[in-house]
Backbone bond lengths (Angstrom), bond angles and torsions (degrees), N, CA, C in turn:
res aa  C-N    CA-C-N  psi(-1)  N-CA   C-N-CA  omega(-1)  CA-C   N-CA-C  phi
1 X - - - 1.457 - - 1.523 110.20 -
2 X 1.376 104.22 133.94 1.495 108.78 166.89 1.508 120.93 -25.30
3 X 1.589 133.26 -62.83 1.105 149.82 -145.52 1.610 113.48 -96.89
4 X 1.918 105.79 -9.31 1.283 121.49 150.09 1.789 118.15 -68.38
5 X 1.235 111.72 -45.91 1.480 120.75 -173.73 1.417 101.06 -32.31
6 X 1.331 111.32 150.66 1.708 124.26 169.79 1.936 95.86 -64.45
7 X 1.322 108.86 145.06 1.386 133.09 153.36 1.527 122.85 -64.99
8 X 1.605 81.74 93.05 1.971 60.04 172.28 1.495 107.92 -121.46
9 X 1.698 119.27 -177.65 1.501 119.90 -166.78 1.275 120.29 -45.17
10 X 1.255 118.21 -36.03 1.651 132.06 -162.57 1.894 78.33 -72.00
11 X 1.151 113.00 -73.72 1.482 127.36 -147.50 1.832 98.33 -46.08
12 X 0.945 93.17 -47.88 2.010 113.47 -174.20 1.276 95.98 -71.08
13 X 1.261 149.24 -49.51 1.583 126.22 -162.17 1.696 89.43 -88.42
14 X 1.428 126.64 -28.81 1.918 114.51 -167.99 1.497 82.65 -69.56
15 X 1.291 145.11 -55.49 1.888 140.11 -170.57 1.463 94.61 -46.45
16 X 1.170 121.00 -79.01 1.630 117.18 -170.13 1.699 134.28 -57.76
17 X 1.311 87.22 -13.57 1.739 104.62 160.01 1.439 116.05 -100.72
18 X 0.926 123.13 -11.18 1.690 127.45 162.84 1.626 109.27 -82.81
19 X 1.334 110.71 -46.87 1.516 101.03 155.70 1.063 137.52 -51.76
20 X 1.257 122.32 -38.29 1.671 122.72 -173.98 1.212 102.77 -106.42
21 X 1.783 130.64 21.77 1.295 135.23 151.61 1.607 113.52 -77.49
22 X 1.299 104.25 -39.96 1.634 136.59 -154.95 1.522 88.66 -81.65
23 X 1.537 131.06 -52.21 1.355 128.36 150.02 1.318 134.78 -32.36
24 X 1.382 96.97 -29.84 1.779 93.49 -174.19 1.802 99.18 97.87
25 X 1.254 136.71 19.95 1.362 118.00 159.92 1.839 120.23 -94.18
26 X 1.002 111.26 113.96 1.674 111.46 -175.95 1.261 115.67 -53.86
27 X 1.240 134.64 -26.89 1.371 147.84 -150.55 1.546 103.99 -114.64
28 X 1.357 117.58 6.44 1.429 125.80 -179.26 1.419 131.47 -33.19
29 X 1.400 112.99 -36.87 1.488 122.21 173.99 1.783 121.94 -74.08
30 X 1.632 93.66 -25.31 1.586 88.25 172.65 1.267 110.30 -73.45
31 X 1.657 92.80 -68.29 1.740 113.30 -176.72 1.336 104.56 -29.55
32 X 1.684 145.39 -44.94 1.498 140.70 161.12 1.137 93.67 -23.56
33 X 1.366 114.03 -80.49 1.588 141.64 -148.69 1.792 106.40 -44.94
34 X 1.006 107.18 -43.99 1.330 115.29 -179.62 1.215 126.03 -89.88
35 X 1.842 124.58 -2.01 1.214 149.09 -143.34 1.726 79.57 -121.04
36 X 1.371 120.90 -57.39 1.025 117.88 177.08 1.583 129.00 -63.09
37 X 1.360 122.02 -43.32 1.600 132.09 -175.34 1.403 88.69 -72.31
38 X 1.725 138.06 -12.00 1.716 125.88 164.84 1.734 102.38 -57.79
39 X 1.880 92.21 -58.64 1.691 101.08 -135.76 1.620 87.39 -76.53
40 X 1.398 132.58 -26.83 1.355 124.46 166.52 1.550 118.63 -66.02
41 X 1.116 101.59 -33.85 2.092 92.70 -167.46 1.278 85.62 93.04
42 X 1.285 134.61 48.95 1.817 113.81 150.84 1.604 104.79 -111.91
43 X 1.732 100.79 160.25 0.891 110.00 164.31 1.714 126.69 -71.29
44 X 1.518 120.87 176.29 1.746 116.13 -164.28 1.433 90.84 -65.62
45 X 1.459 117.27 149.79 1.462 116.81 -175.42 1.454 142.38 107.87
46 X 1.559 80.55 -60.37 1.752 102.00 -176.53 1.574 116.67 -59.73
47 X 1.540 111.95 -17.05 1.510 114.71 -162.61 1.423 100.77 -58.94
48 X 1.295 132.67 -67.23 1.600 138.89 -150.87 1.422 97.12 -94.91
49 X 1.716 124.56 30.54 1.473 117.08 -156.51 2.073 93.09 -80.35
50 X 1.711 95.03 -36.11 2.075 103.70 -169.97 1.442 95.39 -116.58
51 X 1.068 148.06 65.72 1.703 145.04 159.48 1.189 110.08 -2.14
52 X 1.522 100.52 -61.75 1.863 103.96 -160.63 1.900 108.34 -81.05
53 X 1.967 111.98 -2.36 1.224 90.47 172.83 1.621 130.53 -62.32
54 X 1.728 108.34 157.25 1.433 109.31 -154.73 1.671 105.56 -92.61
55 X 1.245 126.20 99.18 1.748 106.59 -164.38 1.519 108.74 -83.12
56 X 1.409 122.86 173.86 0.938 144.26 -172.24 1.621 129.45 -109.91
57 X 1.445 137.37 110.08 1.136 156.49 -111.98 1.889 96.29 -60.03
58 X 1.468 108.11 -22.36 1.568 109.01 178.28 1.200 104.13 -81.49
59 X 1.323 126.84 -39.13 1.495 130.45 -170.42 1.768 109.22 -84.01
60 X 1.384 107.90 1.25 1.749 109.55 166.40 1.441 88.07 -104.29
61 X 1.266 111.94 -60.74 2.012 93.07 -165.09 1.269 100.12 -60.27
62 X 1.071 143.48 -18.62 1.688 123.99 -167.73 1.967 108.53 -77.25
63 X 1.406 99.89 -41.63 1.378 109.20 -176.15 1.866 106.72 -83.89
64 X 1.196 113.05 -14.41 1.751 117.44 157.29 1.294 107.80 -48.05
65 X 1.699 102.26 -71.18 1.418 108.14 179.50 0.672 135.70 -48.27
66 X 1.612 138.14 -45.83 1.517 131.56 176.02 1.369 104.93 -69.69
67 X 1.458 132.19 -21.32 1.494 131.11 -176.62 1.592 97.22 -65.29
68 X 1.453 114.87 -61.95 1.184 117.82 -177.77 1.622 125.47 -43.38
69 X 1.557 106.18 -26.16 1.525 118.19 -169.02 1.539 91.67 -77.27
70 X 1.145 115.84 -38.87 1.560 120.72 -142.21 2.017 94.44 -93.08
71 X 1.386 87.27 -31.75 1.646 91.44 159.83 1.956 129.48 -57.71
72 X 1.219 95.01 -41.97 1.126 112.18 159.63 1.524 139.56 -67.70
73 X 1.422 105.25 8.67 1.574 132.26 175.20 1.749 105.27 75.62
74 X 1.125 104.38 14.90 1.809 93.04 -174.89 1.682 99.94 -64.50
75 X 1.396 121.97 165.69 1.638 124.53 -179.30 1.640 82.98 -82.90
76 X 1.897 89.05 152.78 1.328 109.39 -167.65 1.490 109.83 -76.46
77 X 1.634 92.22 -10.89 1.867 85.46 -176.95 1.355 109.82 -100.27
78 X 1.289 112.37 -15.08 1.872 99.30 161.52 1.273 104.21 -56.67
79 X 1.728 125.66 -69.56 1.346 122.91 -154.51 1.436 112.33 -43.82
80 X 1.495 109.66 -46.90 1.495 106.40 -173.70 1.749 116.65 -71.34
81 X 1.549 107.41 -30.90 1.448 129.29 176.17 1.638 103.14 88.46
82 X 1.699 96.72 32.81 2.166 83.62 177.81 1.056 83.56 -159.85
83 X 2.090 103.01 151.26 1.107 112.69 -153.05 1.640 75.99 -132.72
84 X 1.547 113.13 164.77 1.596 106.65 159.73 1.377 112.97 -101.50
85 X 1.278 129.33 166.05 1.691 121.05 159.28 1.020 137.96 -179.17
86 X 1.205 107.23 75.57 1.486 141.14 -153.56 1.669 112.45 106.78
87 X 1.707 82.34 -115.36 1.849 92.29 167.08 1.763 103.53 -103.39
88 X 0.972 100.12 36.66 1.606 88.73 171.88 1.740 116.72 -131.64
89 X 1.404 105.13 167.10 1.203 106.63 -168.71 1.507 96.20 -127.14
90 X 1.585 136.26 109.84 1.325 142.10 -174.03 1.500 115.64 -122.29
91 X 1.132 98.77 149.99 1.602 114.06 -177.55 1.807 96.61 -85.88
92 X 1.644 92.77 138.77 1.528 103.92 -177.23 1.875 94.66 -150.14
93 X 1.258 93.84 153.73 1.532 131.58 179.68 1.661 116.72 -162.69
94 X 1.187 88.03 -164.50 1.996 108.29 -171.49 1.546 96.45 -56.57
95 X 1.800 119.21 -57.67 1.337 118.15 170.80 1.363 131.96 15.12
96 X 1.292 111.87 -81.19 1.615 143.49 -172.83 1.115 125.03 -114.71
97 X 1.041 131.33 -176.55 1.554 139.55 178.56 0.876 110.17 -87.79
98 X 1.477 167.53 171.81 1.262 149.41 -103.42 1.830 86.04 -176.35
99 X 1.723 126.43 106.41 1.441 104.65 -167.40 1.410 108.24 -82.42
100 X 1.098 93.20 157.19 1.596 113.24 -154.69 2.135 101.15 -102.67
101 X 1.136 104.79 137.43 1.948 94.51 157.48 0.836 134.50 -20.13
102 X 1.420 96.99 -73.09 1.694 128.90 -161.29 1.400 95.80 -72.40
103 X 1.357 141.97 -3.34 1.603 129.73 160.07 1.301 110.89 -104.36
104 X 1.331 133.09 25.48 1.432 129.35 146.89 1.184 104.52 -77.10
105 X 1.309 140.84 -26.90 1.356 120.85 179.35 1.312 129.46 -86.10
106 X 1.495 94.52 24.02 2.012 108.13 -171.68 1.383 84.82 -105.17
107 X 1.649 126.13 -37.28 1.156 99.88 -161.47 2.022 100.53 -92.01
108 X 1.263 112.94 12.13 1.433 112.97 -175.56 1.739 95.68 -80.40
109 X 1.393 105.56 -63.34 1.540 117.44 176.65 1.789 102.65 -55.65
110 X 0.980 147.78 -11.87 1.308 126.44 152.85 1.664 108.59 -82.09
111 X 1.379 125.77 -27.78 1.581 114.17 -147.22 1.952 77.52 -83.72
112 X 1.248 102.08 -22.04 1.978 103.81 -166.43 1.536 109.38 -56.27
113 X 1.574 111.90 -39.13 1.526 133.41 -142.25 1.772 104.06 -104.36
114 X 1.675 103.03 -35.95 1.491 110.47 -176.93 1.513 101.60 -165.33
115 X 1.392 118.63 99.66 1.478 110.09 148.89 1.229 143.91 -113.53
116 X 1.236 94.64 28.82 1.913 100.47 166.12 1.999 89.34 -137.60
117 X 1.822 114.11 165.83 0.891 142.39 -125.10 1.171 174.17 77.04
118 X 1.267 133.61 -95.23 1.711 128.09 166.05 1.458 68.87 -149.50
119 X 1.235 105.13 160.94 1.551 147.58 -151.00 1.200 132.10 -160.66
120 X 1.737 153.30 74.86 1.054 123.83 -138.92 1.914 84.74 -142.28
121 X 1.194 126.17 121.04 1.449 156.55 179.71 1.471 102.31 -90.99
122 X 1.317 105.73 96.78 1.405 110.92 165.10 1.800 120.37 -94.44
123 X 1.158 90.01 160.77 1.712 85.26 -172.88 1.830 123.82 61.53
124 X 1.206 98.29 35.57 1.130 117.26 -143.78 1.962 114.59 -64.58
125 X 1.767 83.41 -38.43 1.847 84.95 169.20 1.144 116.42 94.12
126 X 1.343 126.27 -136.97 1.549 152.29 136.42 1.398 115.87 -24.39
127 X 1.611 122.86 -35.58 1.234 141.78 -134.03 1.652 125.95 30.17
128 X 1.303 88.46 66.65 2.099 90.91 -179.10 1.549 97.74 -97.59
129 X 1.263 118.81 -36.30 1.671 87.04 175.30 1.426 119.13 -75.18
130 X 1.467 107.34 -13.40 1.542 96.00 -165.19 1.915 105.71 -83.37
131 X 1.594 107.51 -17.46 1.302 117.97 -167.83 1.637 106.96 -80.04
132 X 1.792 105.66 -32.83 1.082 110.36 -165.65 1.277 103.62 -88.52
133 X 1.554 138.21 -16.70 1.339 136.55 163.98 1.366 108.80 -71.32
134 X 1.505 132.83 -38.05 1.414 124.73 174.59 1.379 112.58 -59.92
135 X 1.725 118.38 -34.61 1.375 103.35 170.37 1.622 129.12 -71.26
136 X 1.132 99.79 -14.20 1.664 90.71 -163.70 1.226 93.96 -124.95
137 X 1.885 153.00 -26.62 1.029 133.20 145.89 1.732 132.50 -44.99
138 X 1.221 103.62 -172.11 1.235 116.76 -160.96 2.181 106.26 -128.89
139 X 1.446 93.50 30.73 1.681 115.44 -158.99 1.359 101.31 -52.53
140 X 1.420 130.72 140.69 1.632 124.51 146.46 1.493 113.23 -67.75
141 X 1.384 124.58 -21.80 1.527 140.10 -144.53 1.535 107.49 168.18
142 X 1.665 96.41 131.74 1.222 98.99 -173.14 2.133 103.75 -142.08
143 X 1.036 123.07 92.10 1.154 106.46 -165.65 2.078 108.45 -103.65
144 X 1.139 94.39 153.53 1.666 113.99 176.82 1.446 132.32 -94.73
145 X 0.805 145.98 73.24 1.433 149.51 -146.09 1.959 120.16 -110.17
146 X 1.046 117.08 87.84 1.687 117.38 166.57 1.186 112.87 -111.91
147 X 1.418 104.31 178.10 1.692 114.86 -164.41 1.749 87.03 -117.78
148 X 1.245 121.69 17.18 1.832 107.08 158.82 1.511 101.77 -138.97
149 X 1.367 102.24 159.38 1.845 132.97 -132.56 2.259 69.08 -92.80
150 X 1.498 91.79 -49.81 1.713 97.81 -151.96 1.280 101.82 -49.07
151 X 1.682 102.05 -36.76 1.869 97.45 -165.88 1.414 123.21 -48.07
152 X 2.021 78.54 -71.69 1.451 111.83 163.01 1.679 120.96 -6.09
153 X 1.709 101.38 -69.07 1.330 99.80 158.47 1.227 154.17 -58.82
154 X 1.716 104.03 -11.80 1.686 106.40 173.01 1.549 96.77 -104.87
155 X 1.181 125.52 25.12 1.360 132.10 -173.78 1.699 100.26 -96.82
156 X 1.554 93.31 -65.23 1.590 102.05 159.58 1.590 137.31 -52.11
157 X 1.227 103.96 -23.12 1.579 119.71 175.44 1.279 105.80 -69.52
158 X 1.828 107.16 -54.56 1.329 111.89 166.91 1.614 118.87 -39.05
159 X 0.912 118.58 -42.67 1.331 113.81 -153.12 1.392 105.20 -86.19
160 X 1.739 111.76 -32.17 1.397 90.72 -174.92 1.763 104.70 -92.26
161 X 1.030 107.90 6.47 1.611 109.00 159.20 1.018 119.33 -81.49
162 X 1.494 140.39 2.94 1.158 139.25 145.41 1.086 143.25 -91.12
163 X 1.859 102.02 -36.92 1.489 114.37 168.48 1.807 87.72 105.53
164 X 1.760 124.24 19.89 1.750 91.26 -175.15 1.547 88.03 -115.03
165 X 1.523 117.39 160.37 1.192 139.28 178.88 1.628 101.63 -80.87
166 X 1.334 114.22 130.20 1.765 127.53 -178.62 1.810 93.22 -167.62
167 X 1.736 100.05 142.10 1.078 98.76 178.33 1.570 118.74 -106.22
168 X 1.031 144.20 115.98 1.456 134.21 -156.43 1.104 102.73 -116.71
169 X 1.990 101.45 134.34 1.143 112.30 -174.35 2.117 103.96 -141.01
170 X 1.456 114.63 146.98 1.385 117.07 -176.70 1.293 104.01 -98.60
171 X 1.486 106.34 138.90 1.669 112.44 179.44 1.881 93.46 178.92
172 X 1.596 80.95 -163.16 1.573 92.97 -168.74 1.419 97.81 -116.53
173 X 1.578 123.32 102.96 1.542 109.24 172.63 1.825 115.73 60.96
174 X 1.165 115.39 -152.96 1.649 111.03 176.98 1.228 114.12 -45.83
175 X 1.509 119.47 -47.95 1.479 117.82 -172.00 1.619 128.95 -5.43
176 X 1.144 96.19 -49.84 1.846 105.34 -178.79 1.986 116.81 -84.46
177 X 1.157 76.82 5.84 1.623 82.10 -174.06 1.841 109.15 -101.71
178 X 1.356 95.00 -32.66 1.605 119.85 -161.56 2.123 91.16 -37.95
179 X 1.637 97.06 142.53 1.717 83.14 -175.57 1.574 115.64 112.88
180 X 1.550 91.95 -47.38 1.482 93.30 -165.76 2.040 95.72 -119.81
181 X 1.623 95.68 164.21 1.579 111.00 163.62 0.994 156.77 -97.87
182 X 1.525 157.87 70.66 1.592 142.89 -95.13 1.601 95.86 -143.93
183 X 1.085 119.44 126.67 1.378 135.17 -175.05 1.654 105.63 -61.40
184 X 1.000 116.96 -37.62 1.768 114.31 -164.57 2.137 73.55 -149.78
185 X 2.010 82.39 132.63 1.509 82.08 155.81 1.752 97.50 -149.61
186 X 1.557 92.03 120.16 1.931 115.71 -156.29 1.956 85.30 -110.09
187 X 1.464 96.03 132.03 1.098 138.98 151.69 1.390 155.62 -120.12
188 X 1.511 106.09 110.21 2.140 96.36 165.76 1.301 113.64 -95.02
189 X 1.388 125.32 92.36 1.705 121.98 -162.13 1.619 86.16 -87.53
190 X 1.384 100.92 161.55 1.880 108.79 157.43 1.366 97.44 -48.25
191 X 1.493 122.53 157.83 1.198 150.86 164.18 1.482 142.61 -137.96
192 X 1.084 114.83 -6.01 1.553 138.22 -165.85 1.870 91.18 -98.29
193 X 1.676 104.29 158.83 1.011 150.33 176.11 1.456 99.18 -58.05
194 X 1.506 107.86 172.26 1.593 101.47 158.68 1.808 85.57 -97.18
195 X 1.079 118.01 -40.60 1.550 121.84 -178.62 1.699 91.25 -22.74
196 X 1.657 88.67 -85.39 1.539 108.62 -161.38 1.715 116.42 -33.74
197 X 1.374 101.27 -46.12 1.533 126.77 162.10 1.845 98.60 -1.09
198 X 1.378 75.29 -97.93 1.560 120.86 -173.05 1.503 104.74 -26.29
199 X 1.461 122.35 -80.38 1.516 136.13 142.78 1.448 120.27 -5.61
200 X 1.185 111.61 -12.37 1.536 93.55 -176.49 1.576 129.69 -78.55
201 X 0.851 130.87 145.29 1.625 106.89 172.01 1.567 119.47 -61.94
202 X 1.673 97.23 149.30 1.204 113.29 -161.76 2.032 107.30 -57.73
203 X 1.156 135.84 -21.50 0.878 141.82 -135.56 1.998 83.13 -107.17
204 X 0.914 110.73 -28.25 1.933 119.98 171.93 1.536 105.84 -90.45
205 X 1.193 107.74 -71.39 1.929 120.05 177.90 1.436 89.77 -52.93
206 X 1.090 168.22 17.88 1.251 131.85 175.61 1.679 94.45 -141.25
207 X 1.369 135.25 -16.75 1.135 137.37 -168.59 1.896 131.30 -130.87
208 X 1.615 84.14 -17.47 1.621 110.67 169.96 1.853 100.96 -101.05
209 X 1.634 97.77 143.94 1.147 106.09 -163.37 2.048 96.21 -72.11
210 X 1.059 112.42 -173.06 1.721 110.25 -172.58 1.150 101.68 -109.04
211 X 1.482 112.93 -44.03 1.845 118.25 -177.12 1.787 100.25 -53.94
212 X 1.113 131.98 -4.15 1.206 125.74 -160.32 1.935 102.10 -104.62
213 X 1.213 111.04 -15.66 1.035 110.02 -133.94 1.817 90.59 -138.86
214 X 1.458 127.26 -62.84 1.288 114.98 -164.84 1.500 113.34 -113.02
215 X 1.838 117.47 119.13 1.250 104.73 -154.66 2.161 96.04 -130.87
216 X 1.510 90.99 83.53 1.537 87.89 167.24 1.619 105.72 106.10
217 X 1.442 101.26 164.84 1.489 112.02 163.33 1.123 117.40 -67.85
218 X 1.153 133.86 15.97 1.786 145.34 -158.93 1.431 121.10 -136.60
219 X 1.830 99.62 -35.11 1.548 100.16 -142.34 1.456 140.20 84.42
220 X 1.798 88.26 -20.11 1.470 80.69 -173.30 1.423 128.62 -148.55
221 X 1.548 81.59 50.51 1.882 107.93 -174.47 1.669 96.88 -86.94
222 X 1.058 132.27 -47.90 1.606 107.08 161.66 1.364 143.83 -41.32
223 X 1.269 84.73 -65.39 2.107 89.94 165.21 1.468 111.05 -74.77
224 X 0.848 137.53 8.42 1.367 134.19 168.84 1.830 105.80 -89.38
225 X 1.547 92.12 -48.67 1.606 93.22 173.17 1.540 107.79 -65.17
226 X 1.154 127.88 -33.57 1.427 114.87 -153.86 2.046 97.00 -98.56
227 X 1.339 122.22 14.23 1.138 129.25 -179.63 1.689 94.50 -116.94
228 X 0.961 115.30 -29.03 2.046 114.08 163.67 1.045 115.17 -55.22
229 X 1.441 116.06 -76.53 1.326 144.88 165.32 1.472 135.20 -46.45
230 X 1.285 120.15 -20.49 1.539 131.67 -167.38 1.522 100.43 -101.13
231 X 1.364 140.55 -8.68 1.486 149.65 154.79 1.314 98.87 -62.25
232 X 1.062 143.90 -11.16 1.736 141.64 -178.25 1.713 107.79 -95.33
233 X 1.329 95.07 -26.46 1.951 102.27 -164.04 1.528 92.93 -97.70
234 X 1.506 124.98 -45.81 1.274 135.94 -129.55 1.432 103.79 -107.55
235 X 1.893 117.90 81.96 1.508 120.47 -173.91 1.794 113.90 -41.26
236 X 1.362 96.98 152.44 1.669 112.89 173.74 1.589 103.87 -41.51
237 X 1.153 120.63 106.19 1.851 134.85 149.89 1.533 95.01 133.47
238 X 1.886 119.26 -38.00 1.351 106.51 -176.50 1.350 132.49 -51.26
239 X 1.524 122.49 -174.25 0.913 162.94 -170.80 1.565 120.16 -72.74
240 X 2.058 123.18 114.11 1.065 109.39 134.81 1.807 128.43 -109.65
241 X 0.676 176.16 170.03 1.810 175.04 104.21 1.534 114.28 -94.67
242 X 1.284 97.39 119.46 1.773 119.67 -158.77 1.660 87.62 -126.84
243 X 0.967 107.63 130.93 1.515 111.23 149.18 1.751 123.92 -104.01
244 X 1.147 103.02 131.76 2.008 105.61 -161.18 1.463 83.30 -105.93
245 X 1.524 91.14 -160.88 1.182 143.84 167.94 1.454 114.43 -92.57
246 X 1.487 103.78 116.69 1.794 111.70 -171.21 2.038 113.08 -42.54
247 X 1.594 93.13 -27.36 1.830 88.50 -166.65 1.168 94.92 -105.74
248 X 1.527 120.85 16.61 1.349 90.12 160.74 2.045 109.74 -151.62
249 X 1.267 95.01 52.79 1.489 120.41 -168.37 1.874 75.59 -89.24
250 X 1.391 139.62 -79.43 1.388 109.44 -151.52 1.875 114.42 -56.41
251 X 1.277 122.27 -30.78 1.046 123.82 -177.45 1.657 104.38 -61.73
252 X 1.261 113.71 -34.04 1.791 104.51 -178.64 1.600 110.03 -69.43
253 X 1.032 104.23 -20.07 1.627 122.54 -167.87 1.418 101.40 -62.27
254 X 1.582 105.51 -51.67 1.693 130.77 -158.98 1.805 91.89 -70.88
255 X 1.511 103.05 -47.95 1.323 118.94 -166.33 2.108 99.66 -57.83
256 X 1.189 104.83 -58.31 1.862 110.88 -176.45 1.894 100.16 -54.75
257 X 1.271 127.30 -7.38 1.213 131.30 -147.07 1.849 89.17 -115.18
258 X 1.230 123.26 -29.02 0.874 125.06 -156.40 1.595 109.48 -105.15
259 X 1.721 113.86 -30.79 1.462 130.47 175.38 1.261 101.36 -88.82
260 X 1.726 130.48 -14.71 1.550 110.72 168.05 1.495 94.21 134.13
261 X 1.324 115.03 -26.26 1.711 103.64 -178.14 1.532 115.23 -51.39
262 X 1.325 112.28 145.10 1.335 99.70 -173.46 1.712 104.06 -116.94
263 X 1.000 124.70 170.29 1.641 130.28 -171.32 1.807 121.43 30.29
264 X 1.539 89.63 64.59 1.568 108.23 -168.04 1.671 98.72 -70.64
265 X 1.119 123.93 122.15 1.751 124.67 167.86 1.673 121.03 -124.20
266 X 1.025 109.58 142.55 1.787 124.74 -178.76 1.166 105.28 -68.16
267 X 1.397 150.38 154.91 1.057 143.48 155.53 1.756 116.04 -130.77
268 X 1.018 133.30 148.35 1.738 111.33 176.08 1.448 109.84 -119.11
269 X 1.009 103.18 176.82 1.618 111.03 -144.98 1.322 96.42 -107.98
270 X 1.427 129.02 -173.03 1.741 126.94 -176.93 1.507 92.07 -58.84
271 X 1.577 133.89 -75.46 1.155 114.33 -160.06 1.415 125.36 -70.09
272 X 1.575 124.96 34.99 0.938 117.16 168.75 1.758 106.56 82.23
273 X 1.073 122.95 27.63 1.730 115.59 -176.21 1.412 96.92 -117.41
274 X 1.270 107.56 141.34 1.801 106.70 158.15 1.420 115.00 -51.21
275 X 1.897 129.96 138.83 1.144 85.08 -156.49 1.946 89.00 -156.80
276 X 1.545 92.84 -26.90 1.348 110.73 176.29 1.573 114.17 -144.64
277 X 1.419 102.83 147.73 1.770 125.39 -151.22 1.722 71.95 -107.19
278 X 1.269 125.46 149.86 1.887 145.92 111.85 1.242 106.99 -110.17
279 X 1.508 90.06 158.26 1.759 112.64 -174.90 1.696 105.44 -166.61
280 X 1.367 106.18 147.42 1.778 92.17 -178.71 1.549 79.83 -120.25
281 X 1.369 104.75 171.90 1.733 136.32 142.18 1.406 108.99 -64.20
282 X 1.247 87.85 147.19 1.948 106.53 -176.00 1.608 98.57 -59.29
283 X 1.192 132.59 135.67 1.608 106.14 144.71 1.426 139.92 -47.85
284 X 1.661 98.56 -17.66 1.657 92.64 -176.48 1.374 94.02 -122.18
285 X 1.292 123.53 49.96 2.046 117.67 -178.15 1.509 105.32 -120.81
């Protein structure tokens, strides 16, 4: 019988891409592809490297399972537990926010503006901006800062899965900084509505944490706080970079304009959306 035959690679990624067709995922043949280089331990690539190899009854149930998870709408980078971002390769789950594209270019527009100094990543998450500025800046100090214990910790996981130096600290926004002075202080705060909240697809609302994600009747009771407050951390000439919400990037603009930031600018993101606010401190404020 067919279903006696040995398993081999070809046979196991066409099953797990017929599943997550049968789901409704369009992209089914990669998502296999990458479902597999998890449940094996390969690196990106290696999966479809021998077709006809013959796998072994752990190495079919293991790559079932994550098919099955991923069938079940979980995000593809929990199931596998790796996220990309930039040049890095990070461990992701329920934890954190799941890093996104479109925030590599927050940390491009900081590495453009300042890459050597103190550095301090609020809202930090996962810590991919703060990991991905330690790799490719030129930092004296680079610290990480959220208000959950869980992140915090896959922040640190991150880090020693990379090998980069970040100092992580728990608090609320600046709070943990208060005291001290930080050349650039870069943020992805929540931004969404409770409206917007709600609206989200189930595959975010149901698997991304909320503190990460929905901040106020506005959207924009975080960055509003952290544009009050970040004139206390943020020495004369430095650095703020916030990444918003596309519809409401000119209003944050108006908002840095209004607490004292001076030369507030829009920036857009790969797909072309408004997407991130800069603003410095006066030199003489």
């Amino acid at each position: 019988m067919v279903g006696d035959l040995p398993r081999t690679v070809a046979t196991a990624l066409a099953a797990a891409a017929e599943s997550l067709r049968g789901a409704g995922f369009p992209d089914a043949r990669r998502e296999a592809t990458r479902l597999a280089e998890a449940a094996w331990d390969l690196a990106p690539g290696q999966a479809r490297l021998r077709p006809e190899r013959v796998l072994t009854a752990v190495e079919v149930d293991r790559l079932e399972t994550l098919a099955q998870r991923r069938s079940a709408g979980e995000p593809l980078s929990h199931v596998t537990g790796r996220a990309g971002f930039r040049q890095l390769l990070l461990g992701s789950d329920g934890r954190a926010l799941i890093p996104r594209p479109e925030t590599e270019g927050l940390v491009a527009l900081v590495l453009e503006r300042m890459a050597a100094g103190v550095v301090a990543d609020v809202c930090t998450g996962s810590g991919c901006i703060a990991l991905a500025l330690a790799q490719e800046g030129r930092y004296e100090r680079i610290v990480g800062v959220d208000c959950s214990e869980a992140a915090l910790a896959q922040a640190r996981e991150n880090a020693e899965r990379t090998g980069l130096a970040v100092e992580w600290r728990l608090g609320h926004l600046v709070a943990p900084l208060l005291g001290e002075q930080v050349d650039v202080l870069v943020a992805n705060p929540p931004y969404l509505t409770r409206d917007e909240y709600a609206s989200l697809e189930p595959a975010v609302r149901s698997w991304e944490p909320r503190v990460a994600l929905e901040s106020g009747e506005d959207g924009l009771a975080a960055t509003r706080e952290l544009l009050r407050t970040g004139l206390a951390v943020v020495r004369p000439g430095g650095w703020i970079a916030l990444e918003v919400d596309c519809r409401r990037a000119a209003a944050v603009a108006t908002l840095a304009a209004v607490f004292g930031w001076i030369e507030p600018t829009v920036h857009q993101d790969l797909f072309g959306r408004a997407r991130f606010v800069l603003a410095r401190r006066s030199e003489t404020s």
